[in-house]
Backbone as a chain_set.jsonl record, in Angstrom:
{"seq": "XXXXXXXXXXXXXXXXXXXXXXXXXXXXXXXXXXXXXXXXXXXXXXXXXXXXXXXXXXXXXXXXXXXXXXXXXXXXXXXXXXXXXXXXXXXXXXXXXXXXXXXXXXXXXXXXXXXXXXXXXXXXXXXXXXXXXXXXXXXXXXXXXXXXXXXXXXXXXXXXXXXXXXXXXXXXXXXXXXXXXXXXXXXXXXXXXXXXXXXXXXXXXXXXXXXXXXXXXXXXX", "coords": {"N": [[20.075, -7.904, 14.963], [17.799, -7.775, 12.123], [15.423, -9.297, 9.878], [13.789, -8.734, 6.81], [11.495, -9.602, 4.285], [11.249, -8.943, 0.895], [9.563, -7.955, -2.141], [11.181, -7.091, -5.547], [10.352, -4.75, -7.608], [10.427, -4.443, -11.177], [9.643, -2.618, -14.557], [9.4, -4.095, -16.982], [10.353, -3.363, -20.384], [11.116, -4.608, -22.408], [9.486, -6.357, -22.703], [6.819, -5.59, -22.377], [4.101, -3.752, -23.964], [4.463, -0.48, -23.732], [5.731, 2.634, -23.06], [8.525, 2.359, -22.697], [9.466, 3.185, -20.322], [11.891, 2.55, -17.491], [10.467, 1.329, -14.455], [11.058, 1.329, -10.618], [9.854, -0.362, -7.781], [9.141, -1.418, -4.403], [7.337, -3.734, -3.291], [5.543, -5.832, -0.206], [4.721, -8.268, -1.294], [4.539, -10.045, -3.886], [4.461, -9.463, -7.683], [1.267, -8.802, -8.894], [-0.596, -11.077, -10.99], [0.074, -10.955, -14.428], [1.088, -9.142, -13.946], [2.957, -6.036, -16.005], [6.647, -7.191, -14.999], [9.323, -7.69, -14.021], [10.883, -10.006, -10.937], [12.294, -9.636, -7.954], [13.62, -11.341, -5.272], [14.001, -9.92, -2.077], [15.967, -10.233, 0.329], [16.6, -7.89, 3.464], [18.142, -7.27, 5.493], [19.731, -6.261, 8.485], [22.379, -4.331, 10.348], [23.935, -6.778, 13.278], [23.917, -5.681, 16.564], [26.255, -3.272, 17.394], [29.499, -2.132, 18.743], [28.964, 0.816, 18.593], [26.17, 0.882, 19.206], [25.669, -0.306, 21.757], [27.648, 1.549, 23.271], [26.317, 4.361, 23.023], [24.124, 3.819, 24.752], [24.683, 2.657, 26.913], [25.892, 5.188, 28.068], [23.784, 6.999, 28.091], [22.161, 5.272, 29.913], [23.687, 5.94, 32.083], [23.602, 7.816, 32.741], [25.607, 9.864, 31.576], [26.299, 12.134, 30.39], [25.376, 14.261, 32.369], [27.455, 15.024, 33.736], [29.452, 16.766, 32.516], [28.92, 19.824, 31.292], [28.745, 21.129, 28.934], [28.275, 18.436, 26.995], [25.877, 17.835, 28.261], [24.442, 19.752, 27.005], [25.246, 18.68, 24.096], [23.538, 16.408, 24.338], [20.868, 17.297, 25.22], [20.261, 18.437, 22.392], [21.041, 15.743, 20.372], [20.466, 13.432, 21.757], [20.829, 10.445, 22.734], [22.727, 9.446, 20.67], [24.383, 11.749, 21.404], [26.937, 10.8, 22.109], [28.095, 9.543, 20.279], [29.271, 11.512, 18.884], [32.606, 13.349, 17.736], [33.735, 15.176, 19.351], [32.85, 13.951, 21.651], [33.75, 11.371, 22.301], [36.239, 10.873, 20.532], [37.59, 9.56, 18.21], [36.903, 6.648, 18.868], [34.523, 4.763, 17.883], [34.799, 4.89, 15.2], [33.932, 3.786, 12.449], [32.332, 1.059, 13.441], [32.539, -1.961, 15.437], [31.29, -5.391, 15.733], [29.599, -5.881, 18.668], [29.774, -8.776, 21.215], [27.636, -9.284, 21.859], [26.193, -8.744, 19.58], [27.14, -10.393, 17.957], [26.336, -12.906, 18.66], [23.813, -12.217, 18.09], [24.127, -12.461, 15.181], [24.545, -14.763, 14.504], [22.149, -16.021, 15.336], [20.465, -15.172, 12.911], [22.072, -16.633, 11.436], [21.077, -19.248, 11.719], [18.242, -19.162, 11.511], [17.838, -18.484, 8.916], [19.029, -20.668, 7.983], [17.467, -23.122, 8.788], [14.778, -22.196, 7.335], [15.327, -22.902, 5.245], [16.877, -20.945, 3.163], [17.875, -19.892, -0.227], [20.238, -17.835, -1.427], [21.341, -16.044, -3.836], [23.094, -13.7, -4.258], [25.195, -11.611, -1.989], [24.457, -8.461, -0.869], [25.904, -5.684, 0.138], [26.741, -2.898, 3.067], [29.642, -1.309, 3.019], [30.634, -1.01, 5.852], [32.172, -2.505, 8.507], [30.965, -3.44, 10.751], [28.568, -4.188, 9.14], [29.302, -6.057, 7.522], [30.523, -8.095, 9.053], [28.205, -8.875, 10.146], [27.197, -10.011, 7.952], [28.792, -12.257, 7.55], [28.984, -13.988, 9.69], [26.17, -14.661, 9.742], [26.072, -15.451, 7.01], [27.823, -18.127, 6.509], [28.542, -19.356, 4.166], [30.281, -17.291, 2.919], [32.974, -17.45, 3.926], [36.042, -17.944, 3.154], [37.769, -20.844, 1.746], [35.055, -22.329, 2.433], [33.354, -25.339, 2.14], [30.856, -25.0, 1.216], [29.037, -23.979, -1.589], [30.171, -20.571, -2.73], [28.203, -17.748, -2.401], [28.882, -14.83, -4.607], [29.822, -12.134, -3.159], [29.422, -8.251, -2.353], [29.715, -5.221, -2.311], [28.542, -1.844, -1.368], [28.43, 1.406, -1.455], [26.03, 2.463, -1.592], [24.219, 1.229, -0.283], [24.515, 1.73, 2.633], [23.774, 2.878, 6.197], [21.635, 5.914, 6.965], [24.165, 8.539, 6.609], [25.669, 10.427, 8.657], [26.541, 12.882, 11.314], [27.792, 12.037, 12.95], [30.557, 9.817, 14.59], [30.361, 6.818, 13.997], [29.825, 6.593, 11.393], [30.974, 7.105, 9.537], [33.659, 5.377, 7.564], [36.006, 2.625, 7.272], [38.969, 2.856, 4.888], [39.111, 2.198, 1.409], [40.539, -0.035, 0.57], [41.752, -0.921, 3.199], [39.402, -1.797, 4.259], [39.191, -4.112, 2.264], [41.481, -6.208, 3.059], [40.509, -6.929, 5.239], [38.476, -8.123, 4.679], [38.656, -10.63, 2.289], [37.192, -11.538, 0.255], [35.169, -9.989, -0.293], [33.734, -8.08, -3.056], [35.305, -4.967, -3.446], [35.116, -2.977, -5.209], [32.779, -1.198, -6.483], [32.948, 0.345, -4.11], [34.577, 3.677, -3.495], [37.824, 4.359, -2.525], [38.5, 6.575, -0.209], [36.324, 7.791, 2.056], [34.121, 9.183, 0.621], [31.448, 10.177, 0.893], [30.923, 10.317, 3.726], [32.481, 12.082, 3.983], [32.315, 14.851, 2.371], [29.924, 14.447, 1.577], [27.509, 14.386, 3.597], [24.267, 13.159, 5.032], [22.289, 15.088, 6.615], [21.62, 18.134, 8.085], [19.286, 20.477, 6.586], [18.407, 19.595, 3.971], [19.132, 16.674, 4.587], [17.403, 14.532, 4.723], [16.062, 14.144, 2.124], [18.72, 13.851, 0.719], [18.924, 11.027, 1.281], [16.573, 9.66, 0.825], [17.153, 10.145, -1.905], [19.069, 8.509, -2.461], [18.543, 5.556, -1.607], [16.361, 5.185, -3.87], [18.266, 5.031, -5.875], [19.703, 2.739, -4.492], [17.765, 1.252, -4.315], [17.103, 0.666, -7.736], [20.237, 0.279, -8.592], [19.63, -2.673, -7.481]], "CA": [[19.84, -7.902, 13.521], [16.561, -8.418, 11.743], [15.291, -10.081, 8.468], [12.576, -8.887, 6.436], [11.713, -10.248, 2.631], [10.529, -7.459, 0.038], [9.746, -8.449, -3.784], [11.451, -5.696, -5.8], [9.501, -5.164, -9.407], [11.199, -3.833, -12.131], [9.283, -2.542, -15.534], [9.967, -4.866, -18.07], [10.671, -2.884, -21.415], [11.393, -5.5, -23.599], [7.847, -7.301, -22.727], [5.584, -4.92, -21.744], [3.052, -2.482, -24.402], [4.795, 0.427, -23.134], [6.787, 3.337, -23.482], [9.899, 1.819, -22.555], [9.985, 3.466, -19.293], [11.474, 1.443, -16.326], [10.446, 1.912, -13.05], [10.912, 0.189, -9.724], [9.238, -0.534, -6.568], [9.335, -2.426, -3.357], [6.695, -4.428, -2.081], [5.897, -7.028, 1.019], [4.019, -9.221, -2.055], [4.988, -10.272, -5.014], [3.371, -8.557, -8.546], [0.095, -9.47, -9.477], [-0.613, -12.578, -12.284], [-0.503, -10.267, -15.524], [1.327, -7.382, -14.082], [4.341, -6.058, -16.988], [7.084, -6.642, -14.003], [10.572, -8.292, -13.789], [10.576, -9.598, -9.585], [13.574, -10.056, -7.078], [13.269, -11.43, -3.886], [15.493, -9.319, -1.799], [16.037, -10.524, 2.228], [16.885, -7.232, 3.823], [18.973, -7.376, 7.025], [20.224, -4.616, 9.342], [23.53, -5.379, 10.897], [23.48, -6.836, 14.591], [24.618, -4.766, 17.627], [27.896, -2.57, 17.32], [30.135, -1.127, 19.925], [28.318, 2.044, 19.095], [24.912, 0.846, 19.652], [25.994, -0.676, 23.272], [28.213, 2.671, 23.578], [25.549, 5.327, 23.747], [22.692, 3.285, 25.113], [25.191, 2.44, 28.406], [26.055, 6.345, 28.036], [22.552, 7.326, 28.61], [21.66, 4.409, 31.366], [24.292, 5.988, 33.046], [23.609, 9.636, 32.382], [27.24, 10.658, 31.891], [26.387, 13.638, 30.21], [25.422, 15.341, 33.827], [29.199, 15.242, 34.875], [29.414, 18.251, 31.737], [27.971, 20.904, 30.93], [28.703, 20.778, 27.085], [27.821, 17.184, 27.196], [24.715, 17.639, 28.608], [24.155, 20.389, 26.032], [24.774, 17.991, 23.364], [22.508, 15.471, 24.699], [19.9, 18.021, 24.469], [20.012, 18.266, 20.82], [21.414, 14.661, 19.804], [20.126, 12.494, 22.66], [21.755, 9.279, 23.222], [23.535, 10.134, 20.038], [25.419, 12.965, 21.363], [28.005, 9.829, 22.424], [29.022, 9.464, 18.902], [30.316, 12.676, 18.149], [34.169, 13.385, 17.852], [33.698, 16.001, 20.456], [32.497, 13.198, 23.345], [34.39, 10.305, 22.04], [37.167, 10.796, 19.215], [37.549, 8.017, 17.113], [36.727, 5.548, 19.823], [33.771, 4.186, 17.119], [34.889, 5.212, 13.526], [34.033, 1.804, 11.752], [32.136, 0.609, 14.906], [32.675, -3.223, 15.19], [30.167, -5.891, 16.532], [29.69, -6.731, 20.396], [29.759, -10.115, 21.466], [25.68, -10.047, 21.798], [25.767, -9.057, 17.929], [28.256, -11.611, 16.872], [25.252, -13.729, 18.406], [22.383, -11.968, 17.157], [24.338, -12.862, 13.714], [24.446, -16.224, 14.605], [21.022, -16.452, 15.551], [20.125, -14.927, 12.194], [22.559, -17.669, 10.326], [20.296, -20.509, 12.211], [16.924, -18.928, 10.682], [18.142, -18.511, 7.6], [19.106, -22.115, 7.259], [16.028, -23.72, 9.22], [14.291, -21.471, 6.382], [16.276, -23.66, 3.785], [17.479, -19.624, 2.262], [19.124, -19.615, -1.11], [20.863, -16.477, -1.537], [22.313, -16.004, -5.739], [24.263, -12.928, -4.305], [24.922, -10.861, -0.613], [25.282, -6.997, -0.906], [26.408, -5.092, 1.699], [27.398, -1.718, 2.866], [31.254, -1.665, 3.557], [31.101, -0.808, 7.259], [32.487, -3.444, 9.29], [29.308, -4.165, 11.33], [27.58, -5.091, 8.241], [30.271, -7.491, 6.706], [30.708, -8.985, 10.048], [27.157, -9.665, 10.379], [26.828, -11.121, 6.55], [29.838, -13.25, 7.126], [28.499, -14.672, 10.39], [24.627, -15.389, 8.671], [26.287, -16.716, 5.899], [28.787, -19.211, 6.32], [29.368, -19.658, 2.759], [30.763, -16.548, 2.285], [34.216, -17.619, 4.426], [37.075, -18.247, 2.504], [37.708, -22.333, 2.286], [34.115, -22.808, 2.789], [32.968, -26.645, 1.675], [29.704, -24.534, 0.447], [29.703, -22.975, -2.616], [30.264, -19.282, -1.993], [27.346, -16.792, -3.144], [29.175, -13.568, -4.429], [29.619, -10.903, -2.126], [29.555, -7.356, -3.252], [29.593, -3.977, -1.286], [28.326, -0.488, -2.058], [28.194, 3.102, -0.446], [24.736, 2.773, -2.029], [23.32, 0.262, 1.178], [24.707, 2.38, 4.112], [22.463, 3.674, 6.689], [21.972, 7.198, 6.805], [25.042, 9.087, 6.607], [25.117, 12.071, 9.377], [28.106, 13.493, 11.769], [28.653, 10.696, 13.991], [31.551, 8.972, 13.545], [30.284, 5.034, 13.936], [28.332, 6.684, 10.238], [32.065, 6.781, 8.883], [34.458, 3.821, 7.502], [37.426, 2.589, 6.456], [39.163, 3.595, 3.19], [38.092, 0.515, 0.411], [41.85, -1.009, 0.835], [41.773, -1.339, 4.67], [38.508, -2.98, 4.157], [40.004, -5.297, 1.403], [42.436, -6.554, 3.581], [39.64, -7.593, 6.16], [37.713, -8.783, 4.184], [38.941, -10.625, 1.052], [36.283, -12.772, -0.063], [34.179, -9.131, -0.564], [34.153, -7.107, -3.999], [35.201, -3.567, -3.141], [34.684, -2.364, -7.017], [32.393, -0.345, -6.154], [33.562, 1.68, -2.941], [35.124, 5.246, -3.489], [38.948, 4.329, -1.617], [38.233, 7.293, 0.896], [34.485, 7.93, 2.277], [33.512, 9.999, 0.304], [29.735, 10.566, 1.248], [31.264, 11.128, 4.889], [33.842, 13.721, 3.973], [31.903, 15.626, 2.095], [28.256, 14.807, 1.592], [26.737, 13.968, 5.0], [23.174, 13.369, 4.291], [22.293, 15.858, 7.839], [20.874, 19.396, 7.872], [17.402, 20.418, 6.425], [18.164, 18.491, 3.043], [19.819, 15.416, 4.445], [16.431, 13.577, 4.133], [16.156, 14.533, 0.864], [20.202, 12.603, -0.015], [18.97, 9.681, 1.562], [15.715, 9.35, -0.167], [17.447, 9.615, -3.47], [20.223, 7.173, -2.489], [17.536, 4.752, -1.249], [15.94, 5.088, -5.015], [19.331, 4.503, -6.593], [19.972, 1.38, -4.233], [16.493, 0.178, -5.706], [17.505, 0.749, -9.402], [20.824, -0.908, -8.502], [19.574, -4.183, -7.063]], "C": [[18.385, -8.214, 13.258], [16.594, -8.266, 10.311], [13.77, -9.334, 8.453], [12.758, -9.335, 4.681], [10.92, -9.039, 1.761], [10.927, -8.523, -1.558], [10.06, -6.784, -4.585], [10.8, -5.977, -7.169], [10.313, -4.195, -9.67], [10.344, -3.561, -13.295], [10.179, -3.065, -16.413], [9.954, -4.102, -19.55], [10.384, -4.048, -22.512], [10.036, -7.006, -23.826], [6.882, -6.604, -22.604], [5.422, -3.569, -23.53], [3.031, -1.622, -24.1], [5.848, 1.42, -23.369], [8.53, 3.538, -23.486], [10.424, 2.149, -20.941], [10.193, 2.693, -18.311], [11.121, 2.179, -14.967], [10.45, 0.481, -12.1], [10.591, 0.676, -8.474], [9.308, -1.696, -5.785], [8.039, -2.669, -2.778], [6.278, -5.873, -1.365], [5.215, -8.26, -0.056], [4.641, -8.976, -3.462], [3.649, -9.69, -6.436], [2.087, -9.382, -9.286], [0.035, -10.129, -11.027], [-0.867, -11.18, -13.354], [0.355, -8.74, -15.582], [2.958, -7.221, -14.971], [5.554, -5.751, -15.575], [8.159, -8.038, -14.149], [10.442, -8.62, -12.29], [11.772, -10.236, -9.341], [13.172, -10.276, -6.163], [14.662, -10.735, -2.948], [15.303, -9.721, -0.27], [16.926, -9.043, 2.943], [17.101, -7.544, 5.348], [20.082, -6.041, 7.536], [21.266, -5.345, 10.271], [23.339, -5.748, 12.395], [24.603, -5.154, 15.386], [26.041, -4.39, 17.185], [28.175, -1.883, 18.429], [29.843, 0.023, 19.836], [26.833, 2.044, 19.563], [25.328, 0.496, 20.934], [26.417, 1.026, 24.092], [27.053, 3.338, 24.027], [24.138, 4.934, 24.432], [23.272, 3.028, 26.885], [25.501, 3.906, 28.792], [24.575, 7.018, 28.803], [22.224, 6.706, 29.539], [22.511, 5.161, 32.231], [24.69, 7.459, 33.686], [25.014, 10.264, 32.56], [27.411, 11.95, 31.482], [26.219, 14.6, 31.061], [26.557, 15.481, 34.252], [30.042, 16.39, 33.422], [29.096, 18.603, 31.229], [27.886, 21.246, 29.207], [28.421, 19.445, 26.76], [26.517, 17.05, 27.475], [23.594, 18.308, 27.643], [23.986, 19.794, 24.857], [23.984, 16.767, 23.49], [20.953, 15.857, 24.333], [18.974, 18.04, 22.91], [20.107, 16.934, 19.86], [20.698, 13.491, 20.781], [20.711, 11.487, 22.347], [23.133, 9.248, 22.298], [25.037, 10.939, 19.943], [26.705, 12.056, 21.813], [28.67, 9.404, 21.353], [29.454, 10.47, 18.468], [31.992, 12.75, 18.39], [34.497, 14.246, 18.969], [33.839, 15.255, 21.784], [33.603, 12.25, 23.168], [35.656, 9.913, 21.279], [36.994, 9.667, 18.58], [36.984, 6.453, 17.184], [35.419, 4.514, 19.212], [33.786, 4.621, 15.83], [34.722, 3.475, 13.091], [33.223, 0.981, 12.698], [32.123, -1.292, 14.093], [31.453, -3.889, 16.133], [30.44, -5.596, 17.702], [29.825, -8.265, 20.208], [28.218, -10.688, 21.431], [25.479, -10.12, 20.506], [26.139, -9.935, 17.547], [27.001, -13.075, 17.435], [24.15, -13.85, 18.192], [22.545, -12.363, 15.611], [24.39, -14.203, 13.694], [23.028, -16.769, 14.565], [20.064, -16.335, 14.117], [20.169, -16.401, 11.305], [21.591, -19.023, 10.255], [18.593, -20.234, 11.462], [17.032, -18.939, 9.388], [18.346, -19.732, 6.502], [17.967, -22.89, 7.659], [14.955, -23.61, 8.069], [14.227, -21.808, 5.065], [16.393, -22.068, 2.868], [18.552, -19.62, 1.034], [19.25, -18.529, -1.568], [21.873, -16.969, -3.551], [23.549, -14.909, -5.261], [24.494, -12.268, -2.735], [25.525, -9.545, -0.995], [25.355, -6.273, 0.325], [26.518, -3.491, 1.76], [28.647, -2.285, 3.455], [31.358, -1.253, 4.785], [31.457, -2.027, 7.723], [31.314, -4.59, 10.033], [28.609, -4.807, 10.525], [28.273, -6.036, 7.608], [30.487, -8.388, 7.481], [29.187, -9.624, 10.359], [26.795, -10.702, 9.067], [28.088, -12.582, 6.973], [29.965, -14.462, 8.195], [27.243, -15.228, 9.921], [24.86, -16.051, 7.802], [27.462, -17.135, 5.89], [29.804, -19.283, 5.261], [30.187, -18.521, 2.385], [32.462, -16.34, 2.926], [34.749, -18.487, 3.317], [37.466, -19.617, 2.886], [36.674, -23.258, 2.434], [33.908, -24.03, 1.845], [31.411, -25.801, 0.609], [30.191, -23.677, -0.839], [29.356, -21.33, -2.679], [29.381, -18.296, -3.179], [29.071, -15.324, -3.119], [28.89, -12.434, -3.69], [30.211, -9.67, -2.603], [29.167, -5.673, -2.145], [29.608, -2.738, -1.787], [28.204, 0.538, -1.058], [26.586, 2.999, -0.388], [23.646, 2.204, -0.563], [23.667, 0.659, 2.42], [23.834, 3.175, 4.591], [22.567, 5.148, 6.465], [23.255, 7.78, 7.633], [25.714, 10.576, 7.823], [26.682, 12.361, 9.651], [28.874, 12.645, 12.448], [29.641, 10.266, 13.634], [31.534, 7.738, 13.592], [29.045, 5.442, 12.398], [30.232, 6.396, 9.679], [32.696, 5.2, 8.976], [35.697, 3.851, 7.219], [37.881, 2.978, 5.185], [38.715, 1.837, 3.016], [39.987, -0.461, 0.759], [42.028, -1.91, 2.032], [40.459, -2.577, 4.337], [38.603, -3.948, 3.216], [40.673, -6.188, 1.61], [41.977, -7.263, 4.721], [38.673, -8.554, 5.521], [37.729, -9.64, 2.677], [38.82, -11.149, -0.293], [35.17, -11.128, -1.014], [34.911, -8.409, -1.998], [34.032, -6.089, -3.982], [34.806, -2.691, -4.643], [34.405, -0.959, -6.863], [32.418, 0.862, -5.194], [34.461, 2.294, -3.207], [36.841, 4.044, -2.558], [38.894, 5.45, -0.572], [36.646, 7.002, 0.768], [34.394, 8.869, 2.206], [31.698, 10.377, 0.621], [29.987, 10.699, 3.054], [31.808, 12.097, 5.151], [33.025, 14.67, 3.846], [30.696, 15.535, 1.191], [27.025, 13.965, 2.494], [25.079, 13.951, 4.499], [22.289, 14.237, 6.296], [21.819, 17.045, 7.378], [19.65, 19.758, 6.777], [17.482, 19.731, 4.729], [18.657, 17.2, 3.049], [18.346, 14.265, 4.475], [16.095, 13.368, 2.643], [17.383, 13.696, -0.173], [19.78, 11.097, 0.034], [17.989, 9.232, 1.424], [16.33, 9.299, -1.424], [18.652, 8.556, -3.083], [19.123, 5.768, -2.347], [17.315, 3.868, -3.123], [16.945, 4.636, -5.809], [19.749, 3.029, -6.059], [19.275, 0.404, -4.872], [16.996, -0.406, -7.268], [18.988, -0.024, -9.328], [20.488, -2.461, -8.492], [18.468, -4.196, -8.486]], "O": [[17.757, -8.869, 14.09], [17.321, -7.546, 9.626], [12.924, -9.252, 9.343], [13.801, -9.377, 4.028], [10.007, -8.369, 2.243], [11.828, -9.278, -1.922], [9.482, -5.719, -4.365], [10.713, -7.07, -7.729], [10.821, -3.353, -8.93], [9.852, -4.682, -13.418], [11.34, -2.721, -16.635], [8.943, -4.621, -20.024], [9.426, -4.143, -23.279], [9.826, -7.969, -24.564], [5.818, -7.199, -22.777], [6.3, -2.847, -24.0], [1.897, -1.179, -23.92], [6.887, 1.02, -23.895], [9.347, 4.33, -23.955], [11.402, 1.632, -20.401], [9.246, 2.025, -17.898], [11.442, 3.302, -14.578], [10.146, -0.685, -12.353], [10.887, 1.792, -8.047], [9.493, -2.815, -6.264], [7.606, -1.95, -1.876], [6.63, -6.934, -1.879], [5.208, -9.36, 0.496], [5.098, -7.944, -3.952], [2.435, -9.558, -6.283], [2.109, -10.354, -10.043], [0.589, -9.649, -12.016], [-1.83, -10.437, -13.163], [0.423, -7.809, -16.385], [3.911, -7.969, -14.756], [5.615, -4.635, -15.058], [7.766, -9.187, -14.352], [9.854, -7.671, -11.771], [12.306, -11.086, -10.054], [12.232, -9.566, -5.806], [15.865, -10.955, -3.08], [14.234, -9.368, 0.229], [18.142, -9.231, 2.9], [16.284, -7.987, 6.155], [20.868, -5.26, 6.999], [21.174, -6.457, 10.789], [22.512, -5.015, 12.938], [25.378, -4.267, 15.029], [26.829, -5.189, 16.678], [27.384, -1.167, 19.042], [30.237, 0.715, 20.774], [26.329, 2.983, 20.179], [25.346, 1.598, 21.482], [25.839, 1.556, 25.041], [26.633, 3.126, 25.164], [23.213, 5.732, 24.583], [22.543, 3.16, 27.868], [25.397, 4.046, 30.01], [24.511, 7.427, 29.963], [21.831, 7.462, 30.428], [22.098, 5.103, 33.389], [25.467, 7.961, 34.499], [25.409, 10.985, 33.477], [28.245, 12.758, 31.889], [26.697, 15.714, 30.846], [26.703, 16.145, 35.278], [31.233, 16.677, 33.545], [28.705, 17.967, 30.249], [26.893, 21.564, 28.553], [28.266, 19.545, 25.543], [25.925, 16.116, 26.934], [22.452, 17.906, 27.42], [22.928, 20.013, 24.267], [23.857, 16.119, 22.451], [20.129, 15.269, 23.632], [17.828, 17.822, 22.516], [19.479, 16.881, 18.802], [20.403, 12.492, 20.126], [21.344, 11.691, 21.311], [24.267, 9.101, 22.753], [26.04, 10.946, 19.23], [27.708, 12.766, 21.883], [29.791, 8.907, 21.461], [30.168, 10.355, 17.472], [32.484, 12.111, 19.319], [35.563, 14.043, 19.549], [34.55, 15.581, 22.735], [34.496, 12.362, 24.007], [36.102, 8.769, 21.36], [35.992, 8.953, 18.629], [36.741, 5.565, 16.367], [35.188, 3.51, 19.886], [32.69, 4.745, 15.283], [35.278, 2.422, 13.404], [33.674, -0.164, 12.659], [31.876, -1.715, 12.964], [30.81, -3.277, 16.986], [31.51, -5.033, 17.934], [29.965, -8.819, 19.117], [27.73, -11.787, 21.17], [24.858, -11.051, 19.993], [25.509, -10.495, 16.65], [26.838, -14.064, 16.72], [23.452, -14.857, 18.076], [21.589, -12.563, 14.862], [24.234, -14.748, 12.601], [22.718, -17.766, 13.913], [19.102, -17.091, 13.982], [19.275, -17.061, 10.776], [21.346, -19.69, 9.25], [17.941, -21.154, 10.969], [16.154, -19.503, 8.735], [18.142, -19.918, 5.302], [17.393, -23.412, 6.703], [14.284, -24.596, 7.763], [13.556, -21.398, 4.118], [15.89, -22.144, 1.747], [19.758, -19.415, 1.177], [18.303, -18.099, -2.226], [22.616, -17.823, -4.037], [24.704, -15.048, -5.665], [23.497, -12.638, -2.115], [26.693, -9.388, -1.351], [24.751, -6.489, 1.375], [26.414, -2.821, 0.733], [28.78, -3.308, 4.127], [32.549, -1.018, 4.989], [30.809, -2.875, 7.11], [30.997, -5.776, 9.942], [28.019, -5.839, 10.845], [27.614, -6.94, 7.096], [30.677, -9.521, 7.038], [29.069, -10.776, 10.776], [26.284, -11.821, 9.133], [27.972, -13.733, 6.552], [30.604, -15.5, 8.02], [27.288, -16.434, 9.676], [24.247, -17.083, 7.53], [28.277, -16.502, 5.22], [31.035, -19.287, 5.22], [30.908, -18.747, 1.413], [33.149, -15.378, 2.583], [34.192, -19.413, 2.728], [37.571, -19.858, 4.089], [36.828, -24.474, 2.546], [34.275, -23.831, 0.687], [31.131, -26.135, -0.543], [31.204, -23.013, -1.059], [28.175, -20.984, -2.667], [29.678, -18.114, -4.36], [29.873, -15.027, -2.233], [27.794, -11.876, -3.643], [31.294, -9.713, -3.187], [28.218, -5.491, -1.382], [30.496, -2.394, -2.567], [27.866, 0.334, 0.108], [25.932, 3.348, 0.595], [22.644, 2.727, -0.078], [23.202, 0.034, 3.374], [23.178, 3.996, 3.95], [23.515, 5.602, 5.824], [23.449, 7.634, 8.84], [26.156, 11.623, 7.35], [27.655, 12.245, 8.906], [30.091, 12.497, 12.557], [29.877, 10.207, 12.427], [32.594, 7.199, 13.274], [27.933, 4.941, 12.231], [30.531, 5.218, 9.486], [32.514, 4.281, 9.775], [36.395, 4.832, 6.964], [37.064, 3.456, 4.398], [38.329, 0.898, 3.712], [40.088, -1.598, 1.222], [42.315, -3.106, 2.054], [40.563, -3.798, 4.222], [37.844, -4.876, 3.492], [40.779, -7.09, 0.78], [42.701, -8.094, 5.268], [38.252, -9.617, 5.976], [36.835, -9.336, 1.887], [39.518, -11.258, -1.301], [34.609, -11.261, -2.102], [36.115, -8.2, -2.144], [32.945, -5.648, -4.355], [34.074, -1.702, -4.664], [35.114, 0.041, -6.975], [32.033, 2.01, -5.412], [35.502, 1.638, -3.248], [36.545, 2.953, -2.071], [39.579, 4.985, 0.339], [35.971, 6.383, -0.054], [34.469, 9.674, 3.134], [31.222, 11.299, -0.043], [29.064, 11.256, 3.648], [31.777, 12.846, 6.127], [32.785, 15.416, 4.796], [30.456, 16.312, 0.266], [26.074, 13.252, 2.174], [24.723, 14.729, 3.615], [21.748, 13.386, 7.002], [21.559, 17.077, 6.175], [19.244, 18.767, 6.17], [16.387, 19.348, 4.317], [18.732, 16.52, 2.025], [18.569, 13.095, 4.164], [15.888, 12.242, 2.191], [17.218, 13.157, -1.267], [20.081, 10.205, -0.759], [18.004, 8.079, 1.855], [16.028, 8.327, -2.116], [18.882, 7.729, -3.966], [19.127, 5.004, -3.313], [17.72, 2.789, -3.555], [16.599, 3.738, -6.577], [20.091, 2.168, -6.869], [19.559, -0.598, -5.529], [17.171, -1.543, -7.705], [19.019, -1.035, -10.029], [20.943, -3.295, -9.274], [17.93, -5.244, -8.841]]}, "num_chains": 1, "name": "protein.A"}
């Protein structure tokens, strides 16, 4: 996992000598004395290790794609990758879950975070597994029972990495993950995965989906 801190600015409307328009931007500093700007501190974290990151990284150390010839073919084009397709693997990482090294790269996070003295107002998430399991290891408070008092936790399609064919990019429906998790507010997640079914952000405009999702996560937070 890793931590970085970003100040998000927002155009203030309702203070600012201006045409009302808002806009927002991310950067590593906070907005200059004077500037018309609403600011968030946002702690951005990437989930630790998942049984698909271990998966195709021991896949490749171990070049398994030389033992076939369509295998080796998709290696070609996908490189280490080509171990998440439904073709090499079936299902064997839909939802991928931590490892045991992530579950202590999330630990190691939780220990910086508090050393750090970190007060968190809210935790958003994407609904994959990997990333709820890493928030829920970093932050403590967000277990059910906890003696701390529990920041709201809140999960969107909007914060998932990019979307492609793989299937450790797919998730659970919003129920399944409700049922794991029941501390989290699904609200917002579709009940199927929808943006896996049928709008992969992949082929010559999938940079293009996941630049404007990006921009909408902004304007969310």
């Amino acid at each position: 996992s890793a931590s970085s801190q970003v100040a998000l600015s927002t155009g203030d409307p309702g203070t600012c000598a201006d045409t009302g328009t808002s806009r927002v931007s991310l950067s590593l500093e906070p907005p200059a004395p004077g500037t018309c700007a609403a600011e968030k501190k946002v702690h951005l974290v990437r989930h630790a290790q998942g049984t698909h990151n271990y998966g195709e990284r021991r896949a490749e150390e171990r070049k398994e794609y030389r033992d076939n010839s369509r295998h080796a073919e998709l290696y070609e084009k996908h490189g280490r990758a080509y171990h998440l397709l439904w073709e090499v693997t079936g299902d064997k990482y839909v939802d991928a879950q931590l490892t045991t090294a992530g579950r202590l790269q999330a630990s190691k996070l939780e220990f910086e975070l508090r050393s750090a003295d970190v007060s968190l107002d809210a935790v958003y998430s994407s609904p994959t597994r990997r990333a709820l399991q890493t928030a829920f290891i970093a932050v403590p408070a967000l277990k059910r029972g906890s003696r701390t008092r529990s920041p709201p936790a809140i999960a969107t399609d909007l914060l998932r990495e990019r979307v492609a064919n793989y299937t450790s990019d797919a998730r659970l429906r919003a129920s399944q993950l409700a049922a794991l998790f029941p501390a989290v507010d699904f609200g917002l997640v579709s009940e199927e995965d929808e943006l896996y079914q049928s709008n992969k952000e992949d082929g010559p405009d999938g940079a293009a989906k996941l630049r404007a999702r990006a921009l909408r996560a902004a304007e969310w937070l």
